[in-house]
C-alpha positions as a Python dict, from the first residue, in 0.01 Angstrom:
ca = {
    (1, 'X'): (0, 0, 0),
    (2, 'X'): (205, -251, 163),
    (3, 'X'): (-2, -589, 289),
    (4, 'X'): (74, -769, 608),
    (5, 'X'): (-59, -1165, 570),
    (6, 'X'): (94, -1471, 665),
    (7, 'X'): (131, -1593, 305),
    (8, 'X'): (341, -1915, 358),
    (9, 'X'): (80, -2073, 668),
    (10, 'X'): (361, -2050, 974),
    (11, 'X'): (116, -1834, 1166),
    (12, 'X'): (381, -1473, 1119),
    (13, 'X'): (285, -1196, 942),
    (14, 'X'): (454, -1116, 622),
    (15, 'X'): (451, -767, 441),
    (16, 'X'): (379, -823, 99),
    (17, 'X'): (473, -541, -196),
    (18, 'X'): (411, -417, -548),
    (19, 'X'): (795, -361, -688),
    (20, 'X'): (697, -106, -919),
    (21, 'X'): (1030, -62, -1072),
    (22, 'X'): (1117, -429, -1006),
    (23, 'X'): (766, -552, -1261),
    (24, 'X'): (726, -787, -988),
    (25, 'X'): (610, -859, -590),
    (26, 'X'): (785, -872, -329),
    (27, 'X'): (774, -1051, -6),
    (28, 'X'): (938, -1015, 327),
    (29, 'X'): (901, -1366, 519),
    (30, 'X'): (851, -1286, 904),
    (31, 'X'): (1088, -1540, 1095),
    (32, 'X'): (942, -1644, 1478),
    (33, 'X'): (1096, -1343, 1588),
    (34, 'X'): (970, -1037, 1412),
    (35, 'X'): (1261, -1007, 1233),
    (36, 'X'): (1218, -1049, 859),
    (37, 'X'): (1509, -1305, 710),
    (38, 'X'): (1448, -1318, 302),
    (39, 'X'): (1324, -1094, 17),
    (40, 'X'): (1148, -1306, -253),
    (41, 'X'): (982, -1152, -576),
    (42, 'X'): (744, -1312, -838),
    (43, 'X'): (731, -1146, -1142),
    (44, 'X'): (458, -966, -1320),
    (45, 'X'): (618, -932, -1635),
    (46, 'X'): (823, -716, -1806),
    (47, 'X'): (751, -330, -1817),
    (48, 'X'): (401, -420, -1635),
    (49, 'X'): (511, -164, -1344),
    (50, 'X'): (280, -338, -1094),
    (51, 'X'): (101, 5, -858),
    (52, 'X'): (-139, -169, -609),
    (53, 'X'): (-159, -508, -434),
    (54, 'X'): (-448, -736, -243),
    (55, 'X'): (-399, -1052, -68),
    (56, 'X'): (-689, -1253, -37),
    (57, 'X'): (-759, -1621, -56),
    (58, 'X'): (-1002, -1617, -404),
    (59, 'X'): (-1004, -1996, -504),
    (60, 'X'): (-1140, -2125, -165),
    (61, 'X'): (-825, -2316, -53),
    (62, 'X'): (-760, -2151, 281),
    (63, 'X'): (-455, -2004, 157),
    (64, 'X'): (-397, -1650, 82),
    (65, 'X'): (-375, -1495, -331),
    (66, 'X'): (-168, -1218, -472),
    (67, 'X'): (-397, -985, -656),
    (68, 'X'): (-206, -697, -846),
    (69, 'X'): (-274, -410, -1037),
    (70, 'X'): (-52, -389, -1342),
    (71, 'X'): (-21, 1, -1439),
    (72, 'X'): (159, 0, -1747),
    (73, 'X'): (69, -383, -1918),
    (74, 'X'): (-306, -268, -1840),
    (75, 'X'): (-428, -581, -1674),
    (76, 'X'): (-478, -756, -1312),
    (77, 'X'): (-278, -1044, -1218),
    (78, 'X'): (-386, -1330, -997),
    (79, 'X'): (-102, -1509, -856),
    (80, 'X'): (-298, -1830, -664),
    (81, 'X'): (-6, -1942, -351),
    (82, 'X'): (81, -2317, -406),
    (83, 'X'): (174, -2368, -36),
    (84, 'X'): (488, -2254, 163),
    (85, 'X'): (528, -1925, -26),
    (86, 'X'): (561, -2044, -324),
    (87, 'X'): (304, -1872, -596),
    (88, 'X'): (182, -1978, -905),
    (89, 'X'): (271, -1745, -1227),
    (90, 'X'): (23, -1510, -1314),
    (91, 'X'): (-309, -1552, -1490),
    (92, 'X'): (-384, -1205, -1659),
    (93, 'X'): (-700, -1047, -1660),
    (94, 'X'): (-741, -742, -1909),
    (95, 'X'): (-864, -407, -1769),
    (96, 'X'): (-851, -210, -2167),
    (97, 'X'): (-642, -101, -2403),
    (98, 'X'): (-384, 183, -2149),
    (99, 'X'): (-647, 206, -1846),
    (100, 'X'): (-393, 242, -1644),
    (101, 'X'): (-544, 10, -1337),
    (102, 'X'): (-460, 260, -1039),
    (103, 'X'): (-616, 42, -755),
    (104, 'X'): (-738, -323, -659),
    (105, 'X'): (-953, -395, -403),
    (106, 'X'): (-1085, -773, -345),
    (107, 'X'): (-1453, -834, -191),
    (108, 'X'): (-1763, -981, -234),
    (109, 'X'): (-1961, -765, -457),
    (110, 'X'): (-2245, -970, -583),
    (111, 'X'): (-2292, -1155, -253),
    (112, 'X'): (-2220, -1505, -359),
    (113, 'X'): (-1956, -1562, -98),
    (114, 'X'): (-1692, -1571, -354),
    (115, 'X'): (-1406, -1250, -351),
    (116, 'X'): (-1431, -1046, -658),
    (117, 'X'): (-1190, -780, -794),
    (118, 'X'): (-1272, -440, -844),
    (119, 'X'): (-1070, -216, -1009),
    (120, 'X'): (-996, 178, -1063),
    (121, 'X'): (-893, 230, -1412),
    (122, 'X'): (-735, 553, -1429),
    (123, 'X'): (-753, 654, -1775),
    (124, 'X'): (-1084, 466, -1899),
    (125, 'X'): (-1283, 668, -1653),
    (126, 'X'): (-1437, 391, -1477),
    (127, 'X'): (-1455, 102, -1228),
    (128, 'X'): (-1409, -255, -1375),
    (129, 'X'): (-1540, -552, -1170),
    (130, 'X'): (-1413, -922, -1251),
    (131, 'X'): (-1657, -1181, -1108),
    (132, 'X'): (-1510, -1474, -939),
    (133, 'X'): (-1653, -1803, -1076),
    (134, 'X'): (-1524, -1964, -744),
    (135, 'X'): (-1203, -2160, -833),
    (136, 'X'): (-950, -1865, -859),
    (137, 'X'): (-1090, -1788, -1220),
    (138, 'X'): (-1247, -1431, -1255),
    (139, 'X'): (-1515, -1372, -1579),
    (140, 'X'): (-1423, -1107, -1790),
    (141, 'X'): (-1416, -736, -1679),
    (142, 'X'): (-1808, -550, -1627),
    (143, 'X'): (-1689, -136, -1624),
    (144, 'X'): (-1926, 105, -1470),
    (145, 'X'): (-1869, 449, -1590),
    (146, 'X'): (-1732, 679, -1362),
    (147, 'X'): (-1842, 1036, -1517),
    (148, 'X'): (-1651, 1247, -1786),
    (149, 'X'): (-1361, 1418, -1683),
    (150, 'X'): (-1278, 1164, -1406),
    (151, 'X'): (-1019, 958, -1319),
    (152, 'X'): (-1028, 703, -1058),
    (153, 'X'): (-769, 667, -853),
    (154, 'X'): (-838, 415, -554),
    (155, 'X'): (-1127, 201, -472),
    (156, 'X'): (-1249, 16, -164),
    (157, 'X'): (-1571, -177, -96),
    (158, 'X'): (-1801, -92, 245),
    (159, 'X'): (-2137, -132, 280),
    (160, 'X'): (-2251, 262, 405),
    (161, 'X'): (-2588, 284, 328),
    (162, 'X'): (-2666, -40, 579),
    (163, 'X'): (-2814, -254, 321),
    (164, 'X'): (-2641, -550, 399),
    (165, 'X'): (-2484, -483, -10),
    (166, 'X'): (-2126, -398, -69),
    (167, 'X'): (-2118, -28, -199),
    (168, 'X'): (-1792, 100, -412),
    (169, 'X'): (-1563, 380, -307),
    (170, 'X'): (-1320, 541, -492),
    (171, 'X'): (-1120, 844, -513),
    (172, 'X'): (-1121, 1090, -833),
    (173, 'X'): (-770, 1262, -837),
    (174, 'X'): (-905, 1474, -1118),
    (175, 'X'): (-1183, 1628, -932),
    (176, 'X'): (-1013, 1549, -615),
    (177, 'X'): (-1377, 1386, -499),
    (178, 'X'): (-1472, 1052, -307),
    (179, 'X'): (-1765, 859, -510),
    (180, 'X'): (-1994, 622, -391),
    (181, 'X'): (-2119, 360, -626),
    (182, 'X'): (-2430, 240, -434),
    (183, 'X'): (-2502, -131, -481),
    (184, 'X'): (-2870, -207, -565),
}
């Protein structure tokens, strides 16, 4: 899905894009006028066929991250802005050996006020979480099964059992479900 963020701080939204084909991320800058003036890409390496995209600020600088979801290369990428636009390359983050990372979503999940990643990895049938140790660095990858026979396709993070605790969501395109990962 497309993102709209203001991800060089002149107060216009900007759509921001996974460029599957492209291995790399796209952004349309929004000029005063809602018009949209230049296409600029960062890449996420060759053959890595970036599929999903979130754009939150995850190292605490008031300035909003690329977080992207490399299909084929089998990782997440965290592209930290550097001011005006401008991004820094990509720190990889390892999802498994061809698990396929279908979907990123960003959030709190451990309630420490830092963003985390979560991730739906297609073929590994289940949902990886990297913690965020506060500075734009993420530990490595915790997986939670998500059953045999599943394949998770896209994830978000809500809190619906009102326990003040961030719950995972994701879709199974295999058994063409929604899950709930409750968060105890």
């Amino acid at each position: 899905c497309p993102q709209v963020v203001d991800v060089n701080g002149d107060t216009h939204p900007d759509i921001i894009v996974a460029n599957t084909r492209g291995d790399s991320i796209g952004i349309f800058y929004n000029s005063d006028n809602g018009t949209f003036i230049s296409w600029t890409t960062f890449s996420t390496g060759k053959g890595s066929e970036p599929n999903s995209i979130s754009v939150v600020d995850v190292n605490d600088d008031n300035k909003p991250d690329l977080i992207v979801g490399n299909l084929k290369t089998s990782n997440v990428g965290v592209l930290l802005n550097a001011g005006n636009g401008k991004f820094l390359n990509q720190t990889i983050y390892s999802t498994g050996l061809n698990s396929r990372p279908e979907s990123v979503f960003v959030a709190d999940i451990n309630c420490d006020s830092k963003p985390d990643i979560i991730v739906a990895n297609f073929n590994e049938q289940n949902i990886g979480i990297f913690l965020n140790f506060g500075n734009g660095t993420f530990q490595p990858q915790i997986t939670y099964p998500t059953g045999d026979h599943t394949q998770p396709w896209f994830v978000v993070v809500g809190d619906v059992n009102d326990d003040s605790k961030p719950d995972i969501i994701f879709s199974d395109k295999t058994n063409h479900e929604i899950i709930i990962l409750q968060n105890y």
